[in-house]
N, C-alpha and C positions, 0 to 999 in steps of 0.2 A: 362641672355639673353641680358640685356641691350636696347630691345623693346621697346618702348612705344603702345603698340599693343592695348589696355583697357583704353585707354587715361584718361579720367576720370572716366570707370569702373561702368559700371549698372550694372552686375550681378555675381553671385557668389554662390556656392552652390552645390552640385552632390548629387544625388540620386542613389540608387543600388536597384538591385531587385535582391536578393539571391540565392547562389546554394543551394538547400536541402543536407542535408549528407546521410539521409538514417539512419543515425546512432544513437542508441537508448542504454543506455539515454547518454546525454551528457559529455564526459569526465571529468573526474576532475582532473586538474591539477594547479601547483603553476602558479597564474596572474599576468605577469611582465607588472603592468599599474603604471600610473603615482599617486602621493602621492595624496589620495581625492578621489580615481576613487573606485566605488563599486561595488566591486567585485559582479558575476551574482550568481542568485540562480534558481536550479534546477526548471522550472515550470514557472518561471518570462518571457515572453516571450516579456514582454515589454523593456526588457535593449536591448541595442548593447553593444557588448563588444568586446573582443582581446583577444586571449589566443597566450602565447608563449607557444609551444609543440617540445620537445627537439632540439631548435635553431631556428625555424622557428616560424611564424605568421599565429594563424586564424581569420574573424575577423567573428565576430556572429552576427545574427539580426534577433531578436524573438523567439532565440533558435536553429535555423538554419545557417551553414558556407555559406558562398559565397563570390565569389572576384565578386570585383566591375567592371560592364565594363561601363564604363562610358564615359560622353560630355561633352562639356562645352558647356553652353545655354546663348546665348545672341540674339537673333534673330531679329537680326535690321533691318528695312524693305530700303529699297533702295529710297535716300533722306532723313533720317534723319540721327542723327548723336550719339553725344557720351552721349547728355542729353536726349536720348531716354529712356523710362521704358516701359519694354513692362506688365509689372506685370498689370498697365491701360488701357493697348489699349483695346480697346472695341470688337476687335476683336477675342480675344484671340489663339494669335499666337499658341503654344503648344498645342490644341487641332488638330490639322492639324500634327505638330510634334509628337507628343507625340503616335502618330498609325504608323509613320515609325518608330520610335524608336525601338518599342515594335517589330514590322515585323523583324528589324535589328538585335536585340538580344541586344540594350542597356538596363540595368536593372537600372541605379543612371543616376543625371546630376549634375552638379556642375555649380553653380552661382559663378559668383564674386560678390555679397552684394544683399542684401534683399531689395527691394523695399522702397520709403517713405511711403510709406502706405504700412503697416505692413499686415492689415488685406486681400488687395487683394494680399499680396506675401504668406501669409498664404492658400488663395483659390488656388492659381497658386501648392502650396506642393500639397493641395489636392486632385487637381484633377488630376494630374500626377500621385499619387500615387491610389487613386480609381478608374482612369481611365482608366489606363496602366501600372497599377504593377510596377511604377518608382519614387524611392527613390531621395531625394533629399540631397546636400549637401549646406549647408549655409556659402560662406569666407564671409569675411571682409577686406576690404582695410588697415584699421583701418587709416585711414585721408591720407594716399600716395598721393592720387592724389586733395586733397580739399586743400582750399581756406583760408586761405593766405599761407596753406603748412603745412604737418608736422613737429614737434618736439618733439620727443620723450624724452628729457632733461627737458621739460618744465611740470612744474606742472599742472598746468591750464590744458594746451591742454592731458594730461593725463586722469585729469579726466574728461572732458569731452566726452573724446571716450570713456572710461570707462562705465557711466553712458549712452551710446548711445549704447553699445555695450551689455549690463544688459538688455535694452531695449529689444531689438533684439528678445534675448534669452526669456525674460518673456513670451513675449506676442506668440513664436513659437517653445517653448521647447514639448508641447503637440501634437504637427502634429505626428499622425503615420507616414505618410514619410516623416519626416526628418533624414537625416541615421547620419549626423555629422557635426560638427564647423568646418571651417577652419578661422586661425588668421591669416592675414596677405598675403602676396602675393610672391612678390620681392624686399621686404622692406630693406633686407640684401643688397638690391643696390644700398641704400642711406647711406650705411656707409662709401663709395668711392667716394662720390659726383657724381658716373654717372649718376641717379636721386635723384630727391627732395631735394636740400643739406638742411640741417639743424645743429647747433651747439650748443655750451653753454659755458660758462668764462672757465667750468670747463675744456673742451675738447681744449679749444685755449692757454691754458697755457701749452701743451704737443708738443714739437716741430716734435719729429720724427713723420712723416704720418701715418706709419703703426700699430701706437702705437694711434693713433688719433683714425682708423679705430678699432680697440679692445677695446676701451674706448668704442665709440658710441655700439659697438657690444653687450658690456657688458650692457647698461643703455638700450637699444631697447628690449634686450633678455628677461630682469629682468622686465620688463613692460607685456611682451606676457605673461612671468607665472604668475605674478600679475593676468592678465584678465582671465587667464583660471581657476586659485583658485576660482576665486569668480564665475566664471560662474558651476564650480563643486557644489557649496555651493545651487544656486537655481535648474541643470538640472543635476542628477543624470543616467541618462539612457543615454545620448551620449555620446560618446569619442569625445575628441578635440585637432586638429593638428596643428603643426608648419607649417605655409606657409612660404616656402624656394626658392629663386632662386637658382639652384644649390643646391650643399651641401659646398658653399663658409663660414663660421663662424661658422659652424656649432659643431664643436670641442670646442668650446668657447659656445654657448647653453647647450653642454650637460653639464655643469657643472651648469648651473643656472636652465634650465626651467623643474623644476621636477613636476610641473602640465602636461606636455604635453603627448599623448599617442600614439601621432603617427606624424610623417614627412611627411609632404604634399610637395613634391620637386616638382620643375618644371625643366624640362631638354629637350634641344635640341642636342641631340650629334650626326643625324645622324641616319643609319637608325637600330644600337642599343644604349645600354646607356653604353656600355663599364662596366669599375670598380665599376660604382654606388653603386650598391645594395652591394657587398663587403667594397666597403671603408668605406662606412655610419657605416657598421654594426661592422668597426672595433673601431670607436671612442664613436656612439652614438645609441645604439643596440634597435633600437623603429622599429615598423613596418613601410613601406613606401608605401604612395599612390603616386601612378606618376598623379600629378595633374594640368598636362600641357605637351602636347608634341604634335608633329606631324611633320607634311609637306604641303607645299602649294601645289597647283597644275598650277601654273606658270612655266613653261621654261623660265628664265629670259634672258639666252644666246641663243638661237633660238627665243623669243620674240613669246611664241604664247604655249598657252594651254596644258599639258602634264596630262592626270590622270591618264597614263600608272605606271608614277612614283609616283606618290603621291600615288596610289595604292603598289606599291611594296615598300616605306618607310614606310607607315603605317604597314602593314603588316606584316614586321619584325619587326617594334616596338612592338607591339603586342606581337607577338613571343617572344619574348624575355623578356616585362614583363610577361607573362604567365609561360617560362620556372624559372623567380624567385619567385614563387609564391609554397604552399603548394598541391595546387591542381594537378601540373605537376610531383608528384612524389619528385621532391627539399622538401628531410624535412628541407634542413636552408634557407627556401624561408622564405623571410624575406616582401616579397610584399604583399601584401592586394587589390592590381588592379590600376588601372589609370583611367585619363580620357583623352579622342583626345582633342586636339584643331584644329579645332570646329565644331560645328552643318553644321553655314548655312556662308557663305562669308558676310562679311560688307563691304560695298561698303566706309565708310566716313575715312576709318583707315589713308588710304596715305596723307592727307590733311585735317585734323581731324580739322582743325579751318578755314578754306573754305568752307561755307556750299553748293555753288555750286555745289563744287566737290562730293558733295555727292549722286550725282545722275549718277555719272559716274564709271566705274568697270577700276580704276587706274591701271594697268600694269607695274610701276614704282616699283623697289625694295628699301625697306626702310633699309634693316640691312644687316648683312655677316655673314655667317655662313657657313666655309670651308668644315663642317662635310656634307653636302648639296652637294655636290661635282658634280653632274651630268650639274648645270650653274652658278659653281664659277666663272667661268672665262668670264662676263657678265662684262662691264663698272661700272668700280670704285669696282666692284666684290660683290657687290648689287645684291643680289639673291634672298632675303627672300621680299616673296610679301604678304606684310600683308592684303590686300581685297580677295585674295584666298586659303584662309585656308578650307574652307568649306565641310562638306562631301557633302553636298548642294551646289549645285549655286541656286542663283536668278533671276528672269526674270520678266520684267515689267508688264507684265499680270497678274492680281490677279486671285485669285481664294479664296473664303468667306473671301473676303478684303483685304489679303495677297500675297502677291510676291508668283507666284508659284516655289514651288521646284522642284529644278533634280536633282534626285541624281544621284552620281556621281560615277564613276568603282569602288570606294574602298568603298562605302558604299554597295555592293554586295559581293565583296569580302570577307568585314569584319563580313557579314551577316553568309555566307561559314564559314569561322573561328570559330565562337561563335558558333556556332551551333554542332560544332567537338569540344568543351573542356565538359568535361565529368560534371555530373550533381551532382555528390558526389566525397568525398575526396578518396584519396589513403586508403585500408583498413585497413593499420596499423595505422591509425587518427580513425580507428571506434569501438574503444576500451570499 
């Protein structure tokens, strides 16, 4: 995507609340998971696991199939900015969310990173998940956006994420709603230098670029399996996925990260994802969560509010991951569900080191993205409005200390939807 959307990135994570199957007892079939991953046993209710079922993806949690439909939760209230954690607010934003959610038919959320205080991002799983029946998902940046910058080449800064990232997982492998890891983000977008550039003697002795770009590819890749070995060693009951921009390098992973159990891509293509789901499955054959996608709800060429369309791009995304999924009848659905981006609008995104500006709802396009096509053709062709992403807007008026929400046309629409995909798998799954 080449965004800076998460600038320095508080949250990270998704949560699913399961489809039942109906189906009794549980299939047994060969488990195409990643080297370390243990395999489920009949009765265990406490693993999540994946089964591949001739070509396609299920994924299980507590013995039950269900796709994920999932958010992305960062709920920054209007006036603060990217060093916001809401995991502290005293308010506790997500008890307000977390009852539309559930109305909505979201089951998971997905954080981008777990709070510094482990034990209130711990309470924040909880109570989502005893609250509202909504699972959580735990990424990690793993230092992208920190201070003095990644380097994946570097020893040190290795293990020290490492040991932050063991952390993590210690102290929140036991939340029953936690559904799964994600490593990583759009970190494949620092092997180009479009973000974070980082090097090493090793990588500057190699003249051609593109061969620069395969080097780094290969020492970033061999680091994520690294984390994910050793995170298998102490949390046996999660799966844990590769966070991808795209599926750019990712033919160069599958050769290396044989801890991983599933592809966490992030994709903007528009209002479907085109070849995705096929070309992934032709190099690197892991199930895929869409764990980023959406549409603003900006007109950036009319200059003025549309959620006509951002209702009709969500909508067919949706569609579309649902028709590659196992549930739709696709037995080579190779998806496991997505999640939107995002919940609620952040107001500090456009101007993200301005703290004034964080109190104003920017109208300004920060990025281009053709596939968007209804205000490509807006000045400099800046169409993607990163403070209206929201199925939420915001509005200065609180309500129990919070920015009140409105939702917005496709958080009804997408209510409609979810409510029409069937509650069990296709019968030839109920074997």
């Amino acid at each position: 995507m080449g965004k800076l959307k998460k600038f320095f990135g508080i949250s990270f994570l998704l949560v699913c609340f399961f489809v039942s199957s109906g189906c009794s007892p549980v299939r047994k079939v060969k488990i195409e998971s990643a080297k370390g991953y243990v395999s489920p046993r009949k009765g265990d209710l406490r693993k999540n696991w994946i089964e591949s079922i001739d070509g396609g993806y299920i994924f299980y949690v507590e013995g039950k199939p269900f796709l994920a439909k999932g958010v992305i939760y960062n709920p920054t209230p209007i006036g603060e900015g990217y060093d916001y954690d809401f995991f502290t607010d005293k308010n506790k934003p997500w008890l307000i969310d977390g009852k539309l959610m559930k109305e909505m038919g979201i089951n998971c959320v997905r954080i981008y990173s777990a709070g510094e205080d482990l034990e209130k991002t711990k309470e924040f799983i909880r109570d989502m998940y005893d609250k509202f029946g909504i699972y959580t998902i735990v990424s990690d940046w793993l230092g992208l956006w920190s201070y003095p910058g990644a380097n994946y080449a570097d020893k040190e800064f290795r293990e020290k994420t490492k040991k932050r990232i063991l952390n993590i997982v210690e102290v929140l492998k036991d939340e029953k709603g936690l559904l799964m890891w994600i490593l990583g983000n759009e970190n494949n977008y620092t092997f180009s230098g479009k973000i974070g550039f980082w090097t090493s003697p090793e990588i500057e002795k190699i003249s051609e670029p593109y061969k620069k770009q395969v080097k780094k590819a290969e020492i970033y890749y061999s680091f994520v399996d690294e984390l994910a070995g050793e995170i298998k060693k102490i949390d046996k009951v999660h799966p844990v996925a590769l966070g991808n921009g795209e599926a750019s390098f990712l033919d160069i992973a599958s050769g290396i990260c044989k801890n991983i159990d599933a592809l966490a891509i992030i994709a903007y293509r528009g209002k479907k994802f085109g070849n995705l789901f096929n070309s992934v499955k032709n190099f690197y054959d892991l199930p895929i969560f869409l764990s980023e996608f959406g549409c603003d709800s900006y007109d950036a060429y009319k200059d003025t509010e549309d959620q006509d369309v951002q209702a009709e791009y969500l909508l067919s995304q949706w569609k579309d991951v649902y028709a590659n999924t196992i549930f739709s009848g696709n037995k080579q659905g190779s998806c496991i569900g997505g999640a939107i981006f995002e919940w609620s609008d952040e107001w500090w995104k456009h101007d993200e080191g301005y703290s004034p500006n964080w109190k104003v709802h920017n109208k300004e396009g920060g990025w281009s993205q053709g596939a968007y096509y209804y205000d490509i053709r807006t000045r400099d062709n800046l169409n993607m409005n990163e403070e209206w992403f929201g199925l939420m807007s915001l509005i200065e008026e609180k309500e129990n200390g919070i920015n009140k929400r409105i939702p917005r046309k496709s958080f009804y629409l997408l209510k409609k939807l979810f409510s029409s995909f069937p509650a069990t798998l296709p019968s030839e799954h109920c074997n």
